[in-house]
C-alpha positions in Angstrom: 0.0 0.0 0.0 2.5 2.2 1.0 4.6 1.9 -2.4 1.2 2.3 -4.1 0.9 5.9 -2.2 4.5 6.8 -3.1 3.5 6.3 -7.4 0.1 8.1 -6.6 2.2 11.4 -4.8 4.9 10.9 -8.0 2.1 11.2 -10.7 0.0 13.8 -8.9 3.3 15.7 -8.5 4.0 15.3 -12.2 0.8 16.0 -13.4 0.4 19.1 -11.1 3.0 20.5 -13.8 0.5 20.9 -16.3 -2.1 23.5 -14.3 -1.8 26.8 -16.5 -5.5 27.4 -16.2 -8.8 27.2 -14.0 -9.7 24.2 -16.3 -6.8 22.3 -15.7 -7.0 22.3 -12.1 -10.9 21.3 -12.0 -9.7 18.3 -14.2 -6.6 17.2 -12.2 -8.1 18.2 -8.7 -11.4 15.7 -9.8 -8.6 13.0 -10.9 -7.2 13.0 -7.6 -9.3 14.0 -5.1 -12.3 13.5 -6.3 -15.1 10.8 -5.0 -13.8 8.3 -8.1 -10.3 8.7 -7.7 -7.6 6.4 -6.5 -6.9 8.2 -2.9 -10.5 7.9 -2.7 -10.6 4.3 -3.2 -7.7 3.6 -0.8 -9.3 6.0 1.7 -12.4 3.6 1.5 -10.7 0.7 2.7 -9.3 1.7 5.7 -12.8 0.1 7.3 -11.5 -3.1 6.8 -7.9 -2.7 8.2 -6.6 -3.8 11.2 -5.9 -1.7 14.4 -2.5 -1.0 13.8 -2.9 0.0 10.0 -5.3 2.4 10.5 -3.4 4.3 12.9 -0.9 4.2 10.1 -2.9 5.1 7.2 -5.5 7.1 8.8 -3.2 9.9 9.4 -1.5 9.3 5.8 -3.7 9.4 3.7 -5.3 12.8 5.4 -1.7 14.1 4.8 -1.8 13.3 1.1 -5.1 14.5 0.7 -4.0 18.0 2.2 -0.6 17.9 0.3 -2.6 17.7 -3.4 -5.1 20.3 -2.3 -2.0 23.0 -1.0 -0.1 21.5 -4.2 -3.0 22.0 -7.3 -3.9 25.5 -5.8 -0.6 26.6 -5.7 0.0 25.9 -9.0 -3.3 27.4 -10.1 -2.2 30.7 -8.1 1.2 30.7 -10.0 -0.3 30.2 -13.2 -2.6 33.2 -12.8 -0.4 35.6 -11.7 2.1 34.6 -14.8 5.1 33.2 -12.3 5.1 29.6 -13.4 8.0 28.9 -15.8 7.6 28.7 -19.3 6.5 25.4 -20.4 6.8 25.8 -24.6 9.6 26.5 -26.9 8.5 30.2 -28.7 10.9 29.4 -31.2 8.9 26.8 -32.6 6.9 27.8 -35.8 3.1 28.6 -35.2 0.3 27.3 -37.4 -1.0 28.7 -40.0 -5.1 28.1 -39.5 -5.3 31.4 -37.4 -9.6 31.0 -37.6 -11.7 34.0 -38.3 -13.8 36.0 -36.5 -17.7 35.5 -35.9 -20.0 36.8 -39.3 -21.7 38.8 -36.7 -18.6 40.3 -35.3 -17.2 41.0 -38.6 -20.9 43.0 -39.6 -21.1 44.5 -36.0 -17.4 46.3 -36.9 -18.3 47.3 -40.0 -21.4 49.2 -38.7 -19.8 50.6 -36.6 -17.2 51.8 -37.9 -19.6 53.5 -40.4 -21.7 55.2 -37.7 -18.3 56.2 -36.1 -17.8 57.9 -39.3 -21.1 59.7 -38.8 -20.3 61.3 -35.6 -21.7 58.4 -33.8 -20.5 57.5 -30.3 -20.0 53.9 -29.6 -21.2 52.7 -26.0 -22.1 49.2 -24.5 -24.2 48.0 -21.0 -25.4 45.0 -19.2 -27.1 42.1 -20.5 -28.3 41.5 -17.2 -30.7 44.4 -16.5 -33.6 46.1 -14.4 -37.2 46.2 -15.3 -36.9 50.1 -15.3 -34.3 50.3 -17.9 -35.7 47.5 -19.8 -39.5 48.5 -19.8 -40.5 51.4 -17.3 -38.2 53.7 -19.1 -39.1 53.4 -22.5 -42.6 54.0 -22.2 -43.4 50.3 -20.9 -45.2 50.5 -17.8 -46.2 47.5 -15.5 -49.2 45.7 -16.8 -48.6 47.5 -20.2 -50.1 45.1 -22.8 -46.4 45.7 -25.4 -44.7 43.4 -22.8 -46.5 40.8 -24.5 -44.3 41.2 -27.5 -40.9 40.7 -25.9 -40.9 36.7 -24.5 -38.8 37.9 -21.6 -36.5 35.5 -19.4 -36.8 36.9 -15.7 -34.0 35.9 -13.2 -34.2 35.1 -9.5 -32.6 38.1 -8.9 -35.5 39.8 -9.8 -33.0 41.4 -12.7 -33.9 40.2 -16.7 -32.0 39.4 -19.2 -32.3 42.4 -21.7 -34.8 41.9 -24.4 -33.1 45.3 -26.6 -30.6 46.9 -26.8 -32.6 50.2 -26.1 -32.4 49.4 -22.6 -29.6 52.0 -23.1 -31.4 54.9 -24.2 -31.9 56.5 -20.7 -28.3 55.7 -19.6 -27.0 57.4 -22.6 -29.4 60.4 -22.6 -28.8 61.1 -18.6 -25.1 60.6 -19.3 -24.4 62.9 -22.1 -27.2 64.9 -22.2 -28.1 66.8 -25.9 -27.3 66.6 -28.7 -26.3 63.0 -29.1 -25.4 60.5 -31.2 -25.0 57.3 -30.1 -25.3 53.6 -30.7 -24.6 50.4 -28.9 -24.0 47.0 -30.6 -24.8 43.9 -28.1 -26.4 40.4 -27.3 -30.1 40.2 -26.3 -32.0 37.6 -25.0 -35.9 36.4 -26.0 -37.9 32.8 -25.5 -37.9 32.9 -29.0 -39.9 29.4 -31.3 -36.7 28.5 -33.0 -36.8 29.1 -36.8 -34.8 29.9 -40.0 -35.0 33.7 -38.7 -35.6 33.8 -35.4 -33.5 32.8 -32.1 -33.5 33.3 -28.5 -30.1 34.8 -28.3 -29.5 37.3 -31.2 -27.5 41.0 -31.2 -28.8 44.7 -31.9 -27.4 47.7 -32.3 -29.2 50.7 -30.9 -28.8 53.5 -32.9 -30.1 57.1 -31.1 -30.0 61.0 -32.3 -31.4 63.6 -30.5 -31.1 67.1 -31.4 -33.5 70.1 -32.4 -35.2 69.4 -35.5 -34.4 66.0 -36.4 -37.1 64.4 -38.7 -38.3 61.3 -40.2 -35.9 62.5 -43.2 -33.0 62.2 -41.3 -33.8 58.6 -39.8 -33.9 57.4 -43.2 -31.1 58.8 -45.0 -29.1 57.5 -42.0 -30.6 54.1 -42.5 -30.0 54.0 -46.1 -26.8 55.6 -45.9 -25.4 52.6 -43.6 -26.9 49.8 -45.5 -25.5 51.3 -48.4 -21.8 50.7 -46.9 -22.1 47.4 -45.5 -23.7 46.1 -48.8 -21.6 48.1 -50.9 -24.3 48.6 -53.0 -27.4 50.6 -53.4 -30.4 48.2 -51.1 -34.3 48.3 -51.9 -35.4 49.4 -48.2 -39.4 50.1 -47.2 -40.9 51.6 -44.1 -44.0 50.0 -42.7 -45.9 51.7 -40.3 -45.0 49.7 -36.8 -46.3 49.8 -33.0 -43.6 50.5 -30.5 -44.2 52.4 -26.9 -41.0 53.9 -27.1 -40.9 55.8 -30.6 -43.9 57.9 -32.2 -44.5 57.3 -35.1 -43.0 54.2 -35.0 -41.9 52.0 -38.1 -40.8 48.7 -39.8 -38.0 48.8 -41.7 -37.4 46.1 -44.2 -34.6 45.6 -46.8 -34.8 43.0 -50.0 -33.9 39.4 -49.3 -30.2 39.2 -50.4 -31.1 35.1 -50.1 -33.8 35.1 -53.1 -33.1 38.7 -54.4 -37.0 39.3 -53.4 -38.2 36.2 -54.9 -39.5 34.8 -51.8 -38.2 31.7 -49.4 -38.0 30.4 -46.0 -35.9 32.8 -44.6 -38.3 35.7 -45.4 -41.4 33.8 -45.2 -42.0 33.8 -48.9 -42.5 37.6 -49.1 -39.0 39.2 -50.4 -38.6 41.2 -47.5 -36.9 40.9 -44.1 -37.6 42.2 -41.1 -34.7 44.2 -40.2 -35.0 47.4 -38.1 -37.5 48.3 -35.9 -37.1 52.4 -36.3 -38.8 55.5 -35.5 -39.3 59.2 -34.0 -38.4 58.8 -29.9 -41.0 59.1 -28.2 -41.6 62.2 -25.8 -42.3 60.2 -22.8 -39.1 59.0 -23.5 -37.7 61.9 -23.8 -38.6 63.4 -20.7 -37.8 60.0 -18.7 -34.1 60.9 -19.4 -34.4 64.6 -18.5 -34.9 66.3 -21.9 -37.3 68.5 -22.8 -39.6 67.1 -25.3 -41.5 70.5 -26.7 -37.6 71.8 -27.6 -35.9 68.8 -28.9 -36.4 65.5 -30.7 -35.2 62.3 -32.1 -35.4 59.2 -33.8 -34.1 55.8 -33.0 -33.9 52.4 -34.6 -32.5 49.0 -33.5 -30.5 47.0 -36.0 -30.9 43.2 -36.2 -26.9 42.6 -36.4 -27.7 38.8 -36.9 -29.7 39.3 -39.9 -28.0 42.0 -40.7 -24.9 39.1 -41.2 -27.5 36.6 -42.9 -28.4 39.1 -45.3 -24.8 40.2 -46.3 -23.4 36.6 -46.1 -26.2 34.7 -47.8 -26.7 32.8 -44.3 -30.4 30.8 -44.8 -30.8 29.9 -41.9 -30.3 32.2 -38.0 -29.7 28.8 -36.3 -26.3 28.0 -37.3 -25.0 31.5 -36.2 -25.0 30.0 -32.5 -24.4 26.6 -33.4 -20.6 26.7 -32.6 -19.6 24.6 -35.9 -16.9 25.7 -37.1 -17.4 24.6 -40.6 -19.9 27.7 -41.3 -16.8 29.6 -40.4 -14.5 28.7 -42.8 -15.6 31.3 -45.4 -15.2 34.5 -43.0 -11.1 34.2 -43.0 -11.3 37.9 -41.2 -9.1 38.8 -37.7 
């Protein structure tokens, strides 16, 4: 037994070698101290030893079992703070496969970058956020029948995950005040039925302006403006009239299927068009929720599917495999 222990302390002490990361100690500490592992089963048969042995072992294997826990930690704690020595030759040549970025990531630059261009600041929040910033202050009350419209997941906390990205409007309007030109790219979150075009965890990008005499004219030569870049092409874009608490009027805009070139399929529901930006004027309750006076100034605002935006751009039929995580849809986007 006791030249068993002595391999079991050599391999553990080899092993512990290869901690560089949080992973490897959960995987090394659950090899060897976990409920399955050999000190385990050893520890499980002192019940069955004599007297004598048990006073031996007893005390030995509780000071192996404290040993690996003081040894794995202290290799975890060197490896995060960078003092364990180097472990690889740099010398070495490095592979050429250096992977891609996301399609979404890659559109979500390119916009922007283009509303940068445009005087746009670029801001970001939390995707875990309050009712108030979610609902409340754009012109979603309790009870408010719209709520309906966003499948919302609610968390123990009493937090939610954020259905929109506009959940930043008030921050940004509080923060920075007038005029302003802003938009924030992000992840939102919706108990979506899974189809070719919709999923529960998709990204936006909130686009806002606020300033004296902005019009519906400026929303869409904006819009247009910045499809027009990413496409790199002139793109057949409608406004449909749309219901949305926090904009007045508010509208649908829709751009041609790049899939079927408006001939109709799955991924547009046989109609041409997709769904891509729910748009319009900000609405004055809105307005004076973040402390600006809505007889003197106004604004428009619009929320920019960046997933579909990437479907439409890439030819992508289908929303689904954008989250699936295989890496063969990747291979096409050879962007870093």
């Amino acid at each position: 037994m006791q030249e068993k222990l002595k391999d079991l302390v050599a391999r553990a002490t080899e092993e512990a070698k290869s901690i560089h990361s949080e992973a490897d100690y959960l995987n090394i500490k659950s090899k060897f101290l976990g409920k399955k592992s050999e000190l385990a089963e050893y520890m499980s048969q002192i019940k069955f030893m004599s007297s004598e042995d048990k006073k031996l072992f007893g005390p030995l294997f509780n000071k192996i079992k404290n040993e690996f826990e003081k040894l794995f930690a202290d290799k975890l704690e060197e490896a995060e703070n960078g003092s364990e020595t180097l472990t690889f030759d740099p010398t070495l040549p490095v592979n050429d496969n250096h992977g891609s970025l996301h399609p979404v990531t890659i559109v979500g630059r390119e916009v922007t970058n283009i509303l940068k261009d445009m005087g746009f600041m670029i801001l970001s929040g939390p995707e875990m956020d309050s009712e108030y910033y979610n609902f409340e202050a754009l012109n979603v009350p309790k009870n408010h029948p719209a709520r309906d419209m966003q499948d919302t997941y609610w968390l123990d906390n009493g937090m939610l995950l954020r259905t929109q990205t506009s959940a930043l409007q008030n921050r940004a309007m509080r923060k920075y005040g007038i005029p302003l030109k802003a938009c924030a790219p992000g992840r939102c979150f919706r108990n979506e039925d899974l189809d070719a075009s919709h999923e529960n965890t998709f990204f936006q990008l909130e686009g806002l302006v606020i300033d004296k005499d902005i019009s519906i004219s400026n929303l869409i030569y904006t819009m247009e403006g910045m499809l027009r870049e990413v496409f790199k092409k002139d793109v057949n874009v409608r406004l449909r009239p749309g219901f949305f608490p926090f904009t007045e009027p508010g509208f649908e805009l829709d751009c041609s299927c790049t899939i079927c070139d408006g001939k109709g399929c799955p991924t547009c529901k046989n109609s041409g068009w997709i769904e891509l930006c729910p748009c319009g004027m900000v609405h004055p309750n809105v307005l004076e929720e973040g402390g600006i006076d809505s007889t003197k100034y106004s604004g428009f605002a619009f929320g920019l599917g960046l997933t579909r935006l990437a479907m439409m751009k890439y030819k992508i039929n289908d929303i689904r495999v954008l989250n699936s995580g295989d890496l063969r849809y990747l291979e096409d986007f050879n962007v870093r």
